[in-house]
N, C-alpha and C positions, 0 to 999 in steps of 0.2 A: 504494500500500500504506500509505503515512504517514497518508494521509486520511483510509482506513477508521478504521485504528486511532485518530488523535485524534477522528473524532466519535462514537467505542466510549467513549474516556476520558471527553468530554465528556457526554453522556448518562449517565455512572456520577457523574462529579463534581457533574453537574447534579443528580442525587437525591442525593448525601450534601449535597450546598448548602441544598436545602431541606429534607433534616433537621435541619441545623444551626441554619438560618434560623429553621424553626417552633421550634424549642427555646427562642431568643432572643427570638421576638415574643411566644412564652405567658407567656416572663417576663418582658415588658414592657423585656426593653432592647434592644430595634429596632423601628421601626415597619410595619407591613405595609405591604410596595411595591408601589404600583399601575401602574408601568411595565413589569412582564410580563406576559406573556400572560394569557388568559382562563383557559386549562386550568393552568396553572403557579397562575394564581391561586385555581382551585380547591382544587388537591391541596397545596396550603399551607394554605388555610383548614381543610381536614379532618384535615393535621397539626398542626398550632395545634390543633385542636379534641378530637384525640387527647391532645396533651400536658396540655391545661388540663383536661381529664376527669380522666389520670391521677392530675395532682396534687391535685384533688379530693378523686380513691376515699380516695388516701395520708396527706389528710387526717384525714379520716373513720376508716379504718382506726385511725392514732393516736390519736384520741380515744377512740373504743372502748378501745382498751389502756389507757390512762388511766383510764378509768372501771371498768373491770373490776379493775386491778389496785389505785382506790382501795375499790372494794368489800369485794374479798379480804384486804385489811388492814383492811378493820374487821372482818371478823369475825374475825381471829384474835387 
């Protein structure tokens, strides 16, 4: 019964790892490890690739507000 349950834990831990992991490699303070799997090293490169999109958009997003809101102050 301990068994089931630690590789239930582990499987759960194992994905909040590697969302943790990709959060830390999109921001450049871990290096992407090439000592796990093939599949593990997949679904980290497409979470990396999730993260460093978002903060893209979130970029992007900000500067729009920026330029809009120095627009709106010159015309008024």
């Amino acid at each position: 019964m301990s068994d089931d349950r630690s590789e239930h834990d582990g499987q759960s831990t194992s994905s909040v790892d590697l969302q943790k992991l990709s959060q830390l490699i999109a921001n450049g303070e871990h290096p992407f490890p090439t000592e796990i799997d093939i599949e593990s090293q997949t679904r980290l490169a497409n979470l990396v690739r999730q993260h460093r999109r978002n903060s893209l958009l979130d970029l992007f997003a900000k500067q729009i507000a920026v330029e809009i809101h120095r627009h709106n102050n010159r015309l008024a």
